[in-house]
N, C-alpha and C positions, 0 to 999 in steps of 0.2 A: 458726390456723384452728379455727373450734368443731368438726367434722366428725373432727378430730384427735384431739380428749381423746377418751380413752380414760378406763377407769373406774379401773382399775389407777395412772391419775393425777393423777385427783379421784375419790377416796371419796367416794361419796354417803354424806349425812348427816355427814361429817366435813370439808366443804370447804367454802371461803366465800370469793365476790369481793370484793375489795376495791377503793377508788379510791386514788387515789395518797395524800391527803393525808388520809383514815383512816388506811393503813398510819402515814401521818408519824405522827400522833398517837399511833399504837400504841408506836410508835419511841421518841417521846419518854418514853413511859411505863415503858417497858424500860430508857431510861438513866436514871431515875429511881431506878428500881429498886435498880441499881446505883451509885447516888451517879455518875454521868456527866455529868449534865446543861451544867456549865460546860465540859467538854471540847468542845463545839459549840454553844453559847450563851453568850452575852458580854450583860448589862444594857446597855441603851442609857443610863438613868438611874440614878443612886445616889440612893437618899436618906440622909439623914440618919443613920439606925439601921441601915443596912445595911453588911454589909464584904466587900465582893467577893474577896477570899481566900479565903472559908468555901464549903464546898459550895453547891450552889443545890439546893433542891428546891422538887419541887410542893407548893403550901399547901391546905387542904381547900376550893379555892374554882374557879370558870370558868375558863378559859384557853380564847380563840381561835386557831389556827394559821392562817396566810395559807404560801401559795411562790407564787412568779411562775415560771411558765416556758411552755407553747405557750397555757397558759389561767391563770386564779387560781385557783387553789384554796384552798378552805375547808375548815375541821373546830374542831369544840370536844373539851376534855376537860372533865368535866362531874364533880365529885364525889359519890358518892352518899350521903354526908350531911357537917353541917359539924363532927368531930372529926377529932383529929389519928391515928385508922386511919382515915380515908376511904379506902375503893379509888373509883376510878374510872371513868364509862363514857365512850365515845367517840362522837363524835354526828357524822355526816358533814354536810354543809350545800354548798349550791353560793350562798353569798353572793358569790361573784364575779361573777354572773348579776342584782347587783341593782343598780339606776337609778342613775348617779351623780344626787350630790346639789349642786344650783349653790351658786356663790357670793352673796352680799348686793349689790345693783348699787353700795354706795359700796365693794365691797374693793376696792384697789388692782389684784387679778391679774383681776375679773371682764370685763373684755373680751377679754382676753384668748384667758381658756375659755372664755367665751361663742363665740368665734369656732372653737377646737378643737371643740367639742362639735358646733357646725352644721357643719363640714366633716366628722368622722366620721359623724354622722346621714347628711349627701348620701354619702359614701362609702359606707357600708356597707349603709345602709337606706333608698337615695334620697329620703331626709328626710322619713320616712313616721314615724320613730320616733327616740324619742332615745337615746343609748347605754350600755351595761354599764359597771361599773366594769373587767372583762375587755377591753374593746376600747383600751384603757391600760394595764392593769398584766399587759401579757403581754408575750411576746418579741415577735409581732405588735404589742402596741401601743406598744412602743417606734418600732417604726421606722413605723408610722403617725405617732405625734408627732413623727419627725424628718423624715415627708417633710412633713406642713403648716409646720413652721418653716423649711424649705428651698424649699420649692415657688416663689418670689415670687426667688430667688437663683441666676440661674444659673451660679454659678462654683462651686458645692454639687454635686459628685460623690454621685448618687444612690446610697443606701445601703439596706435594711432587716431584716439581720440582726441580732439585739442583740448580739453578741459583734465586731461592725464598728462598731457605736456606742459601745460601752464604751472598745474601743481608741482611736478618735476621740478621744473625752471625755478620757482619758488622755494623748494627743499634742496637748490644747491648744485642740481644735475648741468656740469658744463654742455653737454650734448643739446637736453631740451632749450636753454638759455640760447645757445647758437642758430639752434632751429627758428626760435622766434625773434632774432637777429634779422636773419636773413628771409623769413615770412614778415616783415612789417619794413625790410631795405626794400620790397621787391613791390609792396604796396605802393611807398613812395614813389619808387621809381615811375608807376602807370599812374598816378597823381600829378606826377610831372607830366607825363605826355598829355593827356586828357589837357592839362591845366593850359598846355601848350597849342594843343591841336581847337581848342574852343576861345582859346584868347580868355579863358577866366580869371577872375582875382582873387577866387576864394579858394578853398576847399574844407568839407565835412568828411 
């Protein structure tokens, strides 16, 4: 409760809010610091010249952080110039707030979302608008995506927790497995933009 802090608990002029996925960034930049970084981050990709045995650090260039959890949250680390002392600054961002972007009508998956996409617009915006990449890549948008893939099934024991879905998905259920198919395709996808619209080379 604001009415609570006291000063004795934020020093004025020495105190600063943070959102969750600032701090992350900050976080990251502290196991950095510390040669930690592969301790909580594993490459999804090797290339060629790389040996994932060696420490990981940050290189003088962008990196975007994504977490999925009640929202998406966003944050870049940002180098402040391109030598190998760059210190770094942290740039908070709510790119989870921005318009998914469709598919080409000949992909294979475009009917699909096409039909997700008008069912969360009628859910959530009585189809007055079209939706976040957040109304997907959250613990809410998981199990929005598992009740349209359910909805038409009634022998689908309604669910929408994401830790009810995950379990699911792991005891076999094709529904919940498709669900977080298409809750971690959709992350990607604003990975991409993000990764695009900042020029970064990274992402968390």
């Amino acid at each position: 409760i604001i009415s609570e802090i006291t000063p004795d608990l934020l020093t004025p002029g020495k105190s600063i809010f943070l959102n969750d996925l600032e701090a992350t960034c900050y976080g990251i930049l502290a196991l950095n610091k510390i040669s930690q970084i592969q301790t909580f981050f594993k490459p999804l990709w090797k290339s060629d010249q790389s040996d994932l045995s060696e420490n990981l650090s940050l290189k003088p260039v962008s990196y975007v952080v994504l977490a999925m959890g009640t929202g998406l949250g966003t944050g870049l680390i940002v180098p402040t110039n391109k030598t190998s002392n760059a210190k770094f600054n942290v740039i908070p961002t709510e790119g989870g707030h921005s318009l998914i972007t469709g598919l080409g009508s000949n992909h294979p998956l475009y009917s699909q979302e096409q039909k997700l996409i008008e069912y969360l617009s009628q859910k959530l915006w009585k189809g007055q608008h079209t939706i976040e990449f957040e109304d997907v890549c959250s613990g809410r948008g998981l199990g929005y995506v598992f009740e349209f893939l359910t909805k038409d099934d009634q022998t689908v024991k309604p669910i929408t927790q994401a830790n009810e879905i995950a379990e699911r998905a792991l005891s076999g259920c094709q529904y919940a497995k498709e669900a977080l198919k298409i809750h971690y395709r959709f992350l990607l996808r604003n990975a991409q933009l993000l990764t695009i619209l900042t020029q970064a080379k990274g992402v968390f």
